[in-house]
C-alpha positions as CSV (number, residue, x, y, z in Angstrom):
1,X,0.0,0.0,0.0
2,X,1.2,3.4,-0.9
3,X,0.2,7.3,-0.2
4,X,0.1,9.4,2.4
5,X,-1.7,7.8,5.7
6,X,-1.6,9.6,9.2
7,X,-2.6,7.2,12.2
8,X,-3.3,9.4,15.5
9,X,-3.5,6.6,18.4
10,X,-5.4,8.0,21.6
11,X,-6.1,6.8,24.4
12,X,-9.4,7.2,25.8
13,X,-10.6,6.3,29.4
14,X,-12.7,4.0,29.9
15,X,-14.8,5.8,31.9
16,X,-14.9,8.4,28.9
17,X,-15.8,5.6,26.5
18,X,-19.1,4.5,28.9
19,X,-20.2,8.2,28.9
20,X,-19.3,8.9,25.2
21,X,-21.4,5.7,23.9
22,X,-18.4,4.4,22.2
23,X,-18.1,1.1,24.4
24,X,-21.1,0.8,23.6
25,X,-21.7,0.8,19.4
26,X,-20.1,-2.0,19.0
27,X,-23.3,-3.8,20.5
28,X,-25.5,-1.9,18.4
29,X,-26.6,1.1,21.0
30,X,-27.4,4.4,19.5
31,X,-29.0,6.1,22.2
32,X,-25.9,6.9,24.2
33,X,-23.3,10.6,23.6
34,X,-21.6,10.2,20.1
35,X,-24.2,8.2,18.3
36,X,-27.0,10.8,19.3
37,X,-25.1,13.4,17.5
38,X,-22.8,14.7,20.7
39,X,-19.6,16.5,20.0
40,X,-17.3,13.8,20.1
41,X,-14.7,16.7,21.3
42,X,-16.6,16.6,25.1
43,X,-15.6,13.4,25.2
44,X,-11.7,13.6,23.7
45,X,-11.1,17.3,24.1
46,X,-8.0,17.7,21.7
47,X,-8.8,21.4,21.8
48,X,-8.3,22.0,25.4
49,X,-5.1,23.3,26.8
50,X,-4.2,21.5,29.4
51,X,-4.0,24.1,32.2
52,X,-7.8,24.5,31.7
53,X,-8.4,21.2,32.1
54,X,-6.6,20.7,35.0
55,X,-6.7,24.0,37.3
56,X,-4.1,22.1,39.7
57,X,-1.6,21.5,36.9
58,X,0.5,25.1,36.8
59,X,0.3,25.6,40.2
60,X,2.2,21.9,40.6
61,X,4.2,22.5,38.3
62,X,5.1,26.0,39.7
63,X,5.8,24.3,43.0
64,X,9.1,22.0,41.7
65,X,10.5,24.4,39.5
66,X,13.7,25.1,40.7
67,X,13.9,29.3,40.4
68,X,17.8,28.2,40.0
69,X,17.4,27.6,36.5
70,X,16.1,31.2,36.2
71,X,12.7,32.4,35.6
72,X,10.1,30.2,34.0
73,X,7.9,32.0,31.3
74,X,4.6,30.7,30.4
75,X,4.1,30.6,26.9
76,X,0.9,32.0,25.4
77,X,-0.4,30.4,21.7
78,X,0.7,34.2,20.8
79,X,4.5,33.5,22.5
80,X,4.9,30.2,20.1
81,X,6.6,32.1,16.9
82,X,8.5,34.8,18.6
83,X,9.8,34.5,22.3
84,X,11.5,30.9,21.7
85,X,14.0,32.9,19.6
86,X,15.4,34.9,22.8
87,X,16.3,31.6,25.0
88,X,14.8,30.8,28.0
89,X,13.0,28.6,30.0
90,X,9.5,28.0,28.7
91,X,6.5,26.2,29.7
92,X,4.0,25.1,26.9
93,X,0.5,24.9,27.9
94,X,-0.5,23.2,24.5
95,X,-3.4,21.6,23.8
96,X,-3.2,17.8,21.8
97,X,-4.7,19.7,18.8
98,X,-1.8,21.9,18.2
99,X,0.9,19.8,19.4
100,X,2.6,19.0,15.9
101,X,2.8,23.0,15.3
102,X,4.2,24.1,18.6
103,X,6.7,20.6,18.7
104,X,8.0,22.9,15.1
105,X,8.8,25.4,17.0
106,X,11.1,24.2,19.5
């Protein structure tokens, strides 16, 4: 087989797969998230940056860093194309979505 072929392999909770309906096609029920027409998104939010879904996750993150590798500067979707260039420490909040773009810019 030849041509151009992108597999994305994601994981998905299982508790995310009872509540989407997914689980739950395969033994031919419709009436349950996805198969009614749901966002499959508010099931598998790609979208989401991870420091929104998690409200816990900067201020953990805040509590290891070590101020001896000098300041840490949380980047901004804005910050991505222009304050890499200076050097620095930088932390990402990326969501899965836009990984591939911001991975380019590293």
């Amino acid at each position: 087989m030849k041509g151009n072929f992108r597999l994305h392999v994601i994981h998905i909770a299982g508790t995310r797969m009872i509540e989407s309906g997914i689980d739950g096609l395969s033994r031919g029920d419709k009436a349950e998230g996805i198969a009614l027409g749901k966002d499959v998104l508010q099931y598998v939010p790609l979208n989401l940056f991870p420091f929104d879904r998690s409200l816990r996750l900067l201020p953990w993150v805040k509590s290891w860093w070590d101020p001896g590798y000098g300041p840490l500067t949380e980047m901004t979707c804005d910050d991505w194309f222009e304050k890499t260039t200076n050097g620095g420490n930088f932390l990402w909040n990326v969501p899965p979505a836009a990984g591939e773009v911001a991975v380019e810019q590293l």
